[in-house]
C-alpha positions as CSV (number, residue, x, y, z in Angstrom):
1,X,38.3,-13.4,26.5
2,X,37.4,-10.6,24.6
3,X,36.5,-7.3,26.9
4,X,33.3,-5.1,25.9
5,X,34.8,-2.1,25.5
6,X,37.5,-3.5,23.3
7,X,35.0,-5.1,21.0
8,X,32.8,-2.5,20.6
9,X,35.7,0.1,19.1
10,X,35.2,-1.8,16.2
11,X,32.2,-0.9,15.1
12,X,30.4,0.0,11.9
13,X,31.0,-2.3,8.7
14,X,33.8,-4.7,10.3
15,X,31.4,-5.6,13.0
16,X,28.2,-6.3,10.7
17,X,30.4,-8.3,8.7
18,X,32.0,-10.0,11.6
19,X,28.4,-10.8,13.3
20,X,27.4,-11.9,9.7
21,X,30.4,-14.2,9.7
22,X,29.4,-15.9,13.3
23,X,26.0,-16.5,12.1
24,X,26.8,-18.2,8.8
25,X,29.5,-20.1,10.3
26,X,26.5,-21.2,12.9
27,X,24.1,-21.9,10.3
28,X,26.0,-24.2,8.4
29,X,26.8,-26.1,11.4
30,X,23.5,-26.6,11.7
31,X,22.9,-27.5,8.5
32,X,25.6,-30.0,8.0
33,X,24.2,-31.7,10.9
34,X,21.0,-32.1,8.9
35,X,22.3,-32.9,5.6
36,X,22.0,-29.8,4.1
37,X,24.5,-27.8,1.8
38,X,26.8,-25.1,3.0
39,X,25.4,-21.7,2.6
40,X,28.4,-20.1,0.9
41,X,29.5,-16.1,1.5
42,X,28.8,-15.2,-1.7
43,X,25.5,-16.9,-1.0
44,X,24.1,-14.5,1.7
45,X,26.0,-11.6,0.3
46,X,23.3,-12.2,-2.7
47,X,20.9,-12.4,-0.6
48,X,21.2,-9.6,1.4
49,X,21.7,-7.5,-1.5
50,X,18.8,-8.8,-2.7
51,X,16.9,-8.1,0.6
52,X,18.6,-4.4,0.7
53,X,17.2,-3.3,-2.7
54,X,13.5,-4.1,-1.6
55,X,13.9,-1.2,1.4
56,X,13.2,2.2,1.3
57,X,16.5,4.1,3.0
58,X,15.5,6.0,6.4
59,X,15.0,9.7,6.1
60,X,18.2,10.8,7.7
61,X,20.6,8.8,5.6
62,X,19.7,11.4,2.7
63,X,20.3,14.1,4.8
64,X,23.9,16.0,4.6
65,X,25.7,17.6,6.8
66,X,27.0,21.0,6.7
């Protein structure tokens, strides 16, 4: 069983992707049970590329640090 504190160290990209990875996995379990087709990696990386380019970035990411 996986402790908090170790999971949590890896933050950042690796654990969005990872959470990503639980949820698709989920969602095509789902799915397969209703007769749907697999939702593929590439699928949802499309996807949320897609759903990326229609937001406007917060302030603070354009900010730099001196």
């Amino acid at each position: 069983m996986a402790k908090r504190e170790d999971l949590f160290k890896k933050f950042g990209p690796i654990l969005t992707e990872a959470v990503l990875t639980v949820q698709l996995q989920e969602a095509n379990r789902v799915r397969s049970w209703l007769g749907k087709p697999q939702i593929t990696k590439q699928d949802l990386l499309d996807e949320l590329n897609n759903a990326l380019s229609d937001l406007e970035p917060y302030s603070w990411m354009n900010e730099v640090e001196h």
